[in-house]
DRENDO-1510 file (C-alpha; in Angstrom, 1 decimal, always signed):
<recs>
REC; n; res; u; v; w
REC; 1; UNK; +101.6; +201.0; +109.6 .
REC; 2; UNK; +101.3; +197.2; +109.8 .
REC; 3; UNK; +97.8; +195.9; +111.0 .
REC; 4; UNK; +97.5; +193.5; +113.6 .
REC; 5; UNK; +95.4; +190.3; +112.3 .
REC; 6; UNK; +94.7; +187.5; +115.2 .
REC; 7; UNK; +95.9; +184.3; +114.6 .
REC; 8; UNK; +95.0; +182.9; +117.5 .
REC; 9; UNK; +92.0; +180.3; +116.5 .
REC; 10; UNK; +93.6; +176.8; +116.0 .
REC; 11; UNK; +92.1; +176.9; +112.6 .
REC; 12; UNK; +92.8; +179.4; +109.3 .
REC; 13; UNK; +89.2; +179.9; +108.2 .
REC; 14; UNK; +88.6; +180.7; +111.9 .
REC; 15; UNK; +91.4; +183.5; +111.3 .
REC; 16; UNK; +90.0; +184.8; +108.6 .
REC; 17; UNK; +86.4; +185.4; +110.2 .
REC; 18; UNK; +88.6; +186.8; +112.9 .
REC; 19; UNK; +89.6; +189.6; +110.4 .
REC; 20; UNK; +86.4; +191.7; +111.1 .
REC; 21; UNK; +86.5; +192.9; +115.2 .
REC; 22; UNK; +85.5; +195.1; +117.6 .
REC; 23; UNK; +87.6; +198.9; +118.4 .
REC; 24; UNK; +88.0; +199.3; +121.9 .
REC; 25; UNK; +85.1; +201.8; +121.6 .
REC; 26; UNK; +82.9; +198.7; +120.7 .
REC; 27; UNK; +82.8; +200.2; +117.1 .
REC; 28; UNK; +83.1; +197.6; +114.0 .
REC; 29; UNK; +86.9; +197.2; +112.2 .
REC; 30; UNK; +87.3; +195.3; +109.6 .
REC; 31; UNK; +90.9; +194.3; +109.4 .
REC; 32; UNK; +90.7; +194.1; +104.9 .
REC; 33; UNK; +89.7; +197.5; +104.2 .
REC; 34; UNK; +92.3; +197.3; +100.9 .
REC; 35; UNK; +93.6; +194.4; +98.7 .
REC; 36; UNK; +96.8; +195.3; +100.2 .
REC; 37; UNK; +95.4; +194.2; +103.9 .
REC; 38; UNK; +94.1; +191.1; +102.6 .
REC; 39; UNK; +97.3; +190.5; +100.5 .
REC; 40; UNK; +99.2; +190.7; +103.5 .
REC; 41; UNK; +96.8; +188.8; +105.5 .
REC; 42; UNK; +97.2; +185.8; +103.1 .
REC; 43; UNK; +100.8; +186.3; +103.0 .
REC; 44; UNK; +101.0; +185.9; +106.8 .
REC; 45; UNK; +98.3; +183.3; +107.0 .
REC; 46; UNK; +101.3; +181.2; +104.7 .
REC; 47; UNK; +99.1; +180.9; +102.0 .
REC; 48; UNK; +100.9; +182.7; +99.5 .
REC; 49; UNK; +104.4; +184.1; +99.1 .
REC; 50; UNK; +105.5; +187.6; +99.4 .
REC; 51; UNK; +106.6; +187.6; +95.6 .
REC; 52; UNK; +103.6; +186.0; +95.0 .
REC; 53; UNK; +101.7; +189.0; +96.8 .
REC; 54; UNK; +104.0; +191.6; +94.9 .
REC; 55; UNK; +103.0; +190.0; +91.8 .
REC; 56; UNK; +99.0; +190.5; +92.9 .
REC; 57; UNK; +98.9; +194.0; +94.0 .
REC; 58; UNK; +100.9; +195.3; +90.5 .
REC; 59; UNK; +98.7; +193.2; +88.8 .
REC; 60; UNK; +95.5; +194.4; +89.9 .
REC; 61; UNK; +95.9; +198.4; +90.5 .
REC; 62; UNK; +92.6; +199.2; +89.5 .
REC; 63; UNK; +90.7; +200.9; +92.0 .
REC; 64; UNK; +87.5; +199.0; +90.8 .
REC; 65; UNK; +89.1; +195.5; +90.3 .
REC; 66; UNK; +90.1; +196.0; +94.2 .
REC; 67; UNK; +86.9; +196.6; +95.6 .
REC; 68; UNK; +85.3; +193.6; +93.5 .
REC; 69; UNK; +87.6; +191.8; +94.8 .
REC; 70; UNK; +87.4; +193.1; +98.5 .
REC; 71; UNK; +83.6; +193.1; +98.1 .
REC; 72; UNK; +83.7; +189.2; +97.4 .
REC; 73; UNK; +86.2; +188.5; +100.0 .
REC; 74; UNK; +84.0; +190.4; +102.8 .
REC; 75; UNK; +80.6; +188.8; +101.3 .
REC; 76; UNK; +82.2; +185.3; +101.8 .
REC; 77; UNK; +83.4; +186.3; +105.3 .
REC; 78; UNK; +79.8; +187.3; +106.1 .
REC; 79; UNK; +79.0; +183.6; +105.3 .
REC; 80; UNK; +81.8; +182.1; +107.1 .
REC; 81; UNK; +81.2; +184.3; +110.3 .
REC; 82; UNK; +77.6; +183.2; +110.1 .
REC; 83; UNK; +78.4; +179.9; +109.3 .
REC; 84; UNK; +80.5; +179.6; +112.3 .
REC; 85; UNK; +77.3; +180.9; +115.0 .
REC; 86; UNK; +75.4; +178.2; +113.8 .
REC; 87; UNK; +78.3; +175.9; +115.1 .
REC; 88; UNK; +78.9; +177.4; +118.3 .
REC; 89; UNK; +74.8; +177.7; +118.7 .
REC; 90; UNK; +75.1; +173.9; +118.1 .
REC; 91; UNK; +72.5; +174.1; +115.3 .
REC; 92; UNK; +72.7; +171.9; +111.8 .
REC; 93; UNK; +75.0; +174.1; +109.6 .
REC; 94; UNK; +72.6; +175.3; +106.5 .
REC; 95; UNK; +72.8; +173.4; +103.6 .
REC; 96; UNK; +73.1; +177.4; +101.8 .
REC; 97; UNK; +76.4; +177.9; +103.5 .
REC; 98; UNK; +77.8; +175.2; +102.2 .
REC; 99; UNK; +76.3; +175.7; +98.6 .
REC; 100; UNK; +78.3; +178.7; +98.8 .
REC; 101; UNK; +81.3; +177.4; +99.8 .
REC; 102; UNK; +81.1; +174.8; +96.8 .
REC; 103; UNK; +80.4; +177.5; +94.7 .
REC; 104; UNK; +83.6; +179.3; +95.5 .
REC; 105; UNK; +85.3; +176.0; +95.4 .
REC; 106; UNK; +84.1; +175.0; +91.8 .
REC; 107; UNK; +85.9; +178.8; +90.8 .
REC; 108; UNK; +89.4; +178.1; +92.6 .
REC; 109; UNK; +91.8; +178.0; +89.7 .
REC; 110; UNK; +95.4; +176.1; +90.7 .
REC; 111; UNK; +97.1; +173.4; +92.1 .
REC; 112; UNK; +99.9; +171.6; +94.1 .
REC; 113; UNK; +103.3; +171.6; +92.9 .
REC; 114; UNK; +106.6; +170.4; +94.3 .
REC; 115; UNK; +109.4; +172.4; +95.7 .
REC; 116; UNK; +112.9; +170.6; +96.6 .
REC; 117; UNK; +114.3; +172.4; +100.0 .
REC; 118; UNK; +117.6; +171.2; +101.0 .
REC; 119; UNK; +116.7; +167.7; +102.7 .
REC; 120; UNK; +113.3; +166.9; +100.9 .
REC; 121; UNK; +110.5; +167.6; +98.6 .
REC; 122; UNK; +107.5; +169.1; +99.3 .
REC; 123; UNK; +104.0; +169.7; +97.8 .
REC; 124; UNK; +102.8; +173.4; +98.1 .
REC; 125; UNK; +99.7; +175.0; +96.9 .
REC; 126; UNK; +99.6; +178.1; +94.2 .
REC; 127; UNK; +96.6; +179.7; +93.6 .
REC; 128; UNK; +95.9; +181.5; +90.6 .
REC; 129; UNK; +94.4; +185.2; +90.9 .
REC; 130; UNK; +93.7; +185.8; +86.9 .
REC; 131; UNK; +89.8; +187.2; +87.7 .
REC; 132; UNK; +88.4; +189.0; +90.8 .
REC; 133; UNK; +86.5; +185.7; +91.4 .
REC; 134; UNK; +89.3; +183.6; +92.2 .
REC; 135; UNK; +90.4; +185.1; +95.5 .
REC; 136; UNK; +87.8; +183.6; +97.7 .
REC; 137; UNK; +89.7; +180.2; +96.7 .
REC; 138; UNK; +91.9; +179.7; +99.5 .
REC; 139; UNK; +89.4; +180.4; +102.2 .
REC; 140; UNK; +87.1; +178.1; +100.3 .
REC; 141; UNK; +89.6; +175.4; +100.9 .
REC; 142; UNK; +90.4; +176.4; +104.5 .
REC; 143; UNK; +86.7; +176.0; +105.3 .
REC; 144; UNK; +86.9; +172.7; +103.7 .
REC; 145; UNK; +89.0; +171.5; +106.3 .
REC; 146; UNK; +87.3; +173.3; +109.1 .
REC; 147; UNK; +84.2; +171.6; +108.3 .
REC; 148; UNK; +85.7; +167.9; +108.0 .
REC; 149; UNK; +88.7; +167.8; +110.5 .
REC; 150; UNK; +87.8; +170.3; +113.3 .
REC; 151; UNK; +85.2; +168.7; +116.1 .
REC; 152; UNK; +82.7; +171.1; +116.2 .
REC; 153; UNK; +81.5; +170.9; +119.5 .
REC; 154; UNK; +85.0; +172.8; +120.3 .
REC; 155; UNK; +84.4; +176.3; +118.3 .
REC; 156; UNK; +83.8; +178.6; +120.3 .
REC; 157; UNK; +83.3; +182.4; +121.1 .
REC; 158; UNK; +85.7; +184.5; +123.4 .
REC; 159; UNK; +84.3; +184.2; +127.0 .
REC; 160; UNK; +84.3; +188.1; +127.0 .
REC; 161; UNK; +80.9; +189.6; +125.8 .
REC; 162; UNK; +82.5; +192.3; +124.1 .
REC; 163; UNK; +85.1; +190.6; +121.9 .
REC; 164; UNK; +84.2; +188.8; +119.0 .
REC; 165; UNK; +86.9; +186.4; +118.2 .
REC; 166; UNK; +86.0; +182.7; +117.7 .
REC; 167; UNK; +88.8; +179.8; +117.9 .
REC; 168; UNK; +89.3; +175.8; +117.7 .
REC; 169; UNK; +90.0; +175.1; +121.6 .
REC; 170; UNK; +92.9; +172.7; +120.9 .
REC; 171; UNK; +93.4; +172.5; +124.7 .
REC; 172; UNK; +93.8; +169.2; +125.9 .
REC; 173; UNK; +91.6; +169.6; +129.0 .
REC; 174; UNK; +89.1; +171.5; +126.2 .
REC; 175; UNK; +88.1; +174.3; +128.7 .
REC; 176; UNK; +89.7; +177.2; +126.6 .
REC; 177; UNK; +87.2; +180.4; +127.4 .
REC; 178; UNK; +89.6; +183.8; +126.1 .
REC; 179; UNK; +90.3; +184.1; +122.4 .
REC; 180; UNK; +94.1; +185.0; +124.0 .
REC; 181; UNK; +95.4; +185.2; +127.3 .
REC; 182; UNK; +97.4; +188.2; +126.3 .
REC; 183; UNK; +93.8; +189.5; +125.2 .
REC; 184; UNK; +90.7; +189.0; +127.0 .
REC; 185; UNK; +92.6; +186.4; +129.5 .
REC; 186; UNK; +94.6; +188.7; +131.3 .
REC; 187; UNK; +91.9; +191.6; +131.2 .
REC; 188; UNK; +89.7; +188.8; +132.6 .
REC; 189; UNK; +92.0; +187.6; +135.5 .
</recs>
């Protein structure tokens, strides 16, 4: 059964914090309980390709390589999610969350290359996912960009008390309050 991951927060860091919700008993879910999950949340999320997800998941079939990997992947969520109340509280972020995300940064292991479609070239990123460690790389780089292009004052929390979903209000009149219409909107009104 495919899981359904919200992509619904203007930003993919934002998504990715967005992995760990609520049930609608209120109870905890985290959306990456496998390296499978997070394989196809990344696949999804456009930051790798479905051969390149084939090619992670045969590669890495041991159960303890998995949950090192999903252990790292959930620790730096933690940080990201954390992170991310300090924004919304308005509060300086601390200078340990982003020590953290340089430290998974100086790890990432990669680069760009260019891929001629038919009418053009483009630069993509590969990632490279030799050691457990590296798989916290492309969030790294999507908080990167969270943190220097995305005006802070606009991250927010879903107006409804009992969802947990955060998102960039790209709105132009900026007054965005549900994580989704087709969520806590419509529930709302």
């Amino acid at each position: 059964m495919r899981k359904k991951y919200y992509f619904i927060a203007n930003d993919r860091m934002l998504d990715f914090v967005n992995t760990n919700v609520r049930d609608s008993f209120g109870q905890p879910l985290d959306l990456l309980e496998s390296l499978p999950d997070y394989v196809e949340w990344l696949r999804i999320a456009s930051v790798i390709s479905k051969d390149q997800g084939e090619e992670i998941l045969a590669r890495w079939t041991v159960l303890s390589d998995r949950e090192s990997i999903m252990k790292a992947v959930r620790d730096f969520r933690n940080i990201l999610h954390s992170m991310v109340s300090e924004v919304i509280a308005k509060r300086k972020i601390s200078a340990s969350y982003l020590a953290e995300i340089n430290h998974q940064l100086s790890l990432r292991v990669g680069g760009d290359c260019i891929v001629q479609n038919s009418k053009s070239l483009t630069a993509i990123r590969l990632y490279n996912f030799n050691h457990p460690i590296h798989f916290t790389a492309p969030i790294a780089e999507a908080a990167i960009h969270f943190l220097t292009n995305c005006q802070h004052g606009y991250v927010r929390k879903c107006k409804n008390p009992d969802c947990v979903l955060v998102f960039y209000d790209t709105s132009k009149s900026h007054r965005r309050q549900w994580c989704a219409m087709s969520e806590c909107g419509n529930r709302a009104k």
